[in-house]
Backbone as CSV, one residue per row, in Angstrom:
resi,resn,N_x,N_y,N_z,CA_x,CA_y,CA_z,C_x,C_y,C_z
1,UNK,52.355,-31.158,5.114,52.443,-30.603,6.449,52.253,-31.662,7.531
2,UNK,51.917,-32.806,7.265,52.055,-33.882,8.080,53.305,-34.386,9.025
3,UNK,55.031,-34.120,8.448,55.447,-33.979,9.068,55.503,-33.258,10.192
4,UNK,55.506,-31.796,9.803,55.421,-30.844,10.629,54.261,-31.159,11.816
5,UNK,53.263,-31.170,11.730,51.904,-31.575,12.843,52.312,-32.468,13.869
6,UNK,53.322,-33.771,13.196,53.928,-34.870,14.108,54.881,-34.594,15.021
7,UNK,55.988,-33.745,14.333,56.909,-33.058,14.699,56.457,-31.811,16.142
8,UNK,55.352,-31.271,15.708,54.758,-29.961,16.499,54.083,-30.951,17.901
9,UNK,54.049,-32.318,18.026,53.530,-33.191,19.016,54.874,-33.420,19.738
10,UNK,55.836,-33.927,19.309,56.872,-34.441,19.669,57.889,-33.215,20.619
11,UNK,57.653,-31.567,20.195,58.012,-30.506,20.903,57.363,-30.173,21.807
12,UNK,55.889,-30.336,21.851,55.422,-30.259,22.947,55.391,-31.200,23.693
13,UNK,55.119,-32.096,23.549,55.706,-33.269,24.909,57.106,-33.069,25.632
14,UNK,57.597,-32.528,24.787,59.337,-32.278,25.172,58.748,-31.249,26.179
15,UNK,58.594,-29.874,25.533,58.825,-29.094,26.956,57.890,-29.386,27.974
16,UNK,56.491,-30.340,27.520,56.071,-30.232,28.891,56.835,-31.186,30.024
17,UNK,57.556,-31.962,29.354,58.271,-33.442,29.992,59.749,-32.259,30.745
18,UNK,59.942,-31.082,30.513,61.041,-30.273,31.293,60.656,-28.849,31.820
19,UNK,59.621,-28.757,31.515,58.618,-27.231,32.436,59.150,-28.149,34.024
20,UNK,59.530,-26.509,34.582,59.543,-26.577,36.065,58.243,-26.865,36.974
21,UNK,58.101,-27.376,38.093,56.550,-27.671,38.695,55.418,-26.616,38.705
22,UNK,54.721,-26.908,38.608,53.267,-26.380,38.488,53.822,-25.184,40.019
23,UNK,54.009,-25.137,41.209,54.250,-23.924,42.223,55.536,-23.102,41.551
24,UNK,56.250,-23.242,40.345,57.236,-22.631,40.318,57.355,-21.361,38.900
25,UNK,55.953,-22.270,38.390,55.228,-21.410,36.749,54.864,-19.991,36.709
26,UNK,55.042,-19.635,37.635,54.601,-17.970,37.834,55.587,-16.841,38.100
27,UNK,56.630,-17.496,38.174,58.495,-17.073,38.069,59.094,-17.266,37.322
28,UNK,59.044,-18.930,36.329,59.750,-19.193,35.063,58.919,-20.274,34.598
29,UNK,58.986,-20.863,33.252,58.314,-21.579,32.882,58.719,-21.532,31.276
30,UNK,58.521,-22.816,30.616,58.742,-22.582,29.311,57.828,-23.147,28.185
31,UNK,57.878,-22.875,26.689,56.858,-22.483,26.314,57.628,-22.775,24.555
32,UNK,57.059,-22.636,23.877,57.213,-23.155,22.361,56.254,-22.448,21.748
33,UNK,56.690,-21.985,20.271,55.449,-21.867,19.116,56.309,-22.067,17.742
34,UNK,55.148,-22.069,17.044,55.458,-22.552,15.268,54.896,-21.421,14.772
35,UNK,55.940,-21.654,13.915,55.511,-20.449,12.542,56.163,-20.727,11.355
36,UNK,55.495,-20.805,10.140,56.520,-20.991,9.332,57.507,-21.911,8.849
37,UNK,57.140,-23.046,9.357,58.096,-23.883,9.188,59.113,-23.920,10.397
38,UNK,58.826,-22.961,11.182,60.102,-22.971,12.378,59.582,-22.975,13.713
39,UNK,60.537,-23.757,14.806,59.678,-24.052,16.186,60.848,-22.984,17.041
40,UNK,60.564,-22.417,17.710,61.170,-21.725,18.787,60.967,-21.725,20.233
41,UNK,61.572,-22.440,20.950,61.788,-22.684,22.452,61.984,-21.247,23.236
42,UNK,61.154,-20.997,23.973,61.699,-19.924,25.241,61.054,-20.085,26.484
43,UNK,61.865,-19.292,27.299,61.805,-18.725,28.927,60.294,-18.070,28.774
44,UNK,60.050,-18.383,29.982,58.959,-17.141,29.970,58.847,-16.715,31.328
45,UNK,58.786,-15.181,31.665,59.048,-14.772,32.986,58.484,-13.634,33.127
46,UNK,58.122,-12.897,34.783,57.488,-12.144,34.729,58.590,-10.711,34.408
47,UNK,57.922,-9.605,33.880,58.559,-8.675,34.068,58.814,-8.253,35.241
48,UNK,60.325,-7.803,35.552,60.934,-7.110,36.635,60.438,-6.510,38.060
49,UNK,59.425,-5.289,36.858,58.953,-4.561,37.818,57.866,-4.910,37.912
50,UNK,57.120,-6.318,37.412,55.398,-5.651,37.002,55.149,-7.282,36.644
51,UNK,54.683,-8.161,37.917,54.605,-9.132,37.867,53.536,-9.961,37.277
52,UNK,52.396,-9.005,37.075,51.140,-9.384,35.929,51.900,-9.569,34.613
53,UNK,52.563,-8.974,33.990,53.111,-8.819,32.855,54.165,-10.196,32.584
54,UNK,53.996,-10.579,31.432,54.787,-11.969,31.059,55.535,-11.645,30.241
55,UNK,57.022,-12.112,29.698,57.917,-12.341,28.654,58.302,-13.462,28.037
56,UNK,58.158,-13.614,26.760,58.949,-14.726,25.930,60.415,-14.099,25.848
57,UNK,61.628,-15.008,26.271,63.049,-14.973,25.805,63.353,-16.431,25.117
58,UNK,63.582,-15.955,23.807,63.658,-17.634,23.028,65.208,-17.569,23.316
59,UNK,65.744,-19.410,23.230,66.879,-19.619,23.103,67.099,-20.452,22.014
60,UNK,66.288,-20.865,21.530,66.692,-21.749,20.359,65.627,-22.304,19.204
61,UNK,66.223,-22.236,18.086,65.034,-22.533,17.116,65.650,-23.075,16.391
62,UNK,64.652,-24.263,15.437,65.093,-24.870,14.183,64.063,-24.631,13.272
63,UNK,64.755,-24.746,12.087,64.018,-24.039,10.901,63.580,-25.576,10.204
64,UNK,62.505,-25.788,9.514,62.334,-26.841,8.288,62.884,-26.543,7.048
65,UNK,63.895,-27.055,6.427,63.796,-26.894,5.143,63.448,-27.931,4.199
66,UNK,61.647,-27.762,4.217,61.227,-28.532,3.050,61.836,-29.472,1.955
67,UNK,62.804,-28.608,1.242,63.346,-29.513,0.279,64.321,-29.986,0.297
68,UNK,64.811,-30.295,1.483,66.002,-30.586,1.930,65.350,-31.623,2.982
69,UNK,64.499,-31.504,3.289,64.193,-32.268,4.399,65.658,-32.513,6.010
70,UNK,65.094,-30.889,6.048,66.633,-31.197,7.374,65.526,-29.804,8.176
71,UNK,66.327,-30.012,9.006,65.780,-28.912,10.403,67.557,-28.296,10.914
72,UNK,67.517,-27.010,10.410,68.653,-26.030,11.311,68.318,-25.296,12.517
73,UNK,69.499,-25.466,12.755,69.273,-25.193,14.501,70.293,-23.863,14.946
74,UNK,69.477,-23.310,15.191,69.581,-21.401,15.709,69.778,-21.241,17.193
75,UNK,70.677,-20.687,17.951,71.189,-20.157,18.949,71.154,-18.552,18.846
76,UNK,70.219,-18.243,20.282,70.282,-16.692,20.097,71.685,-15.621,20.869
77,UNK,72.257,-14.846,20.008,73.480,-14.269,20.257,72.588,-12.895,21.211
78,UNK,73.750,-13.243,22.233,73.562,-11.901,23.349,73.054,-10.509,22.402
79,UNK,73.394,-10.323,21.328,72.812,-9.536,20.780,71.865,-9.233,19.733
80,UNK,71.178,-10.335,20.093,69.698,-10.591,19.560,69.709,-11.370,18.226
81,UNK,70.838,-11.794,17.548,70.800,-12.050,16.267,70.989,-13.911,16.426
82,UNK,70.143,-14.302,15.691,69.835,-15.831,15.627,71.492,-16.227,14.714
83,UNK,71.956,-17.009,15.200,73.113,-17.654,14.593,73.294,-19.312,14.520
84,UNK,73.608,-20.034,13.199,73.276,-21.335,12.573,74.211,-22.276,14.068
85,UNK,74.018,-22.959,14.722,74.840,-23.803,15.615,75.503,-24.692,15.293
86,UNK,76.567,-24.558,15.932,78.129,-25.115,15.866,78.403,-26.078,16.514
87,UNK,79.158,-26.969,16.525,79.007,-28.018,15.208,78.238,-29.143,14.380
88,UNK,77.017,-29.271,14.803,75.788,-29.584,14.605,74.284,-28.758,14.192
89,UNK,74.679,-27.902,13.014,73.718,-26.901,12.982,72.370,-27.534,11.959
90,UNK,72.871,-28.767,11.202,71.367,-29.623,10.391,71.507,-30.803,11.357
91,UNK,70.387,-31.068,11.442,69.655,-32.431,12.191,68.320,-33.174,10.874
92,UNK,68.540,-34.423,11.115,67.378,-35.023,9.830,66.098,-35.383,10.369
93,UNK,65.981,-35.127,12.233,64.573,-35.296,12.287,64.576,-34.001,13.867
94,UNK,63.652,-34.035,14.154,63.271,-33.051,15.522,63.640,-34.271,16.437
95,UNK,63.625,-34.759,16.741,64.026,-35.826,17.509,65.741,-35.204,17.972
96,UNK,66.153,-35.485,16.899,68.132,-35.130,16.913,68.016,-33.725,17.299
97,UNK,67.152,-33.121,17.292,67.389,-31.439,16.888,67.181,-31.191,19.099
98,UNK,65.764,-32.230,19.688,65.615,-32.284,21.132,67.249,-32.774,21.784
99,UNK,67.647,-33.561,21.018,69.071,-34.328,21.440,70.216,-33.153,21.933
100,UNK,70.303,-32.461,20.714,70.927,-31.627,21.090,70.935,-30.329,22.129
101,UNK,69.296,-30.170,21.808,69.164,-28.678,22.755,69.743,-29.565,24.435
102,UNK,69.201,-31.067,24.710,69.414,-31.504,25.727,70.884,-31.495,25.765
103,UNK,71.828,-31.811,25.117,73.209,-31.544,25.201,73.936,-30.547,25.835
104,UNK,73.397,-29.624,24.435,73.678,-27.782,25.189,75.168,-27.974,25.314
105,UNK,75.905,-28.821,24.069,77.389,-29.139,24.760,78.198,-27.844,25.117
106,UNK,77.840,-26.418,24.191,78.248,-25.451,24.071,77.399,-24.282,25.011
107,UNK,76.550,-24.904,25.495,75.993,-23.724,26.508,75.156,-22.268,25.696
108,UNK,75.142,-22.807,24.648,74.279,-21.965,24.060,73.159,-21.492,24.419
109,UNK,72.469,-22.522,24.470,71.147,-22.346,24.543,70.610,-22.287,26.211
110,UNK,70.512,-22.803,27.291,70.331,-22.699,28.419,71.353,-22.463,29.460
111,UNK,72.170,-21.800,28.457,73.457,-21.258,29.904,74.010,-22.527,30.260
């Protein structure tokens, strides 16, 4: 799990190095967690009507596969279903996997 721990440093520096300013965190802001072998990036915003209230909307996740030593990379479909990304869906480190979400050549992930 040593990768993973290094890896779980390297995502959080990422989003904190692209979180919007500290006056703008209470409207949007973004946010990461692990589980499982898998890191998932999202929005986080207040609800609509009810501005105490917070939401996670993930846009993108990569999975570990241990014995493969690769990380797949997940785009969430307007209709909720995680789908493998095109044309770059394995990456061999989290590093390549930040490369890409920064790409976004396909607009997947951050519109």
């Amino acid at each position: 799990m040593e990768t993973i721990s290094f890896d779980k440093k390297i995502i959080e520096n990422y989003i904190e190095s692209i979180r919007p300013p500290v006056e703008l965190r209470k409207s949007v802001d973004l946010g990461c967690s692990f589980e499982n072998n898998e890191v998932v990036l999202f929005e986080i915003r207040p609800q609509w009507n009810d501005e105490t209230k917070f939401h996670k909307y993930p846009f993108v996740k990569a999975k570990f596969v241990k014995s493969q030593k690769i990380w797949k990379i997940y785009w969430l479909r307007a209709d909720g279903k995680w789908e493998l990304y095109e044309p770059n869906p394995i990456v061999h480190s989290i590093n390549s996997f930040i490369e890409i979400v920064e790409e976004d050549e396909h607009g997947c992930f951050r519109g």
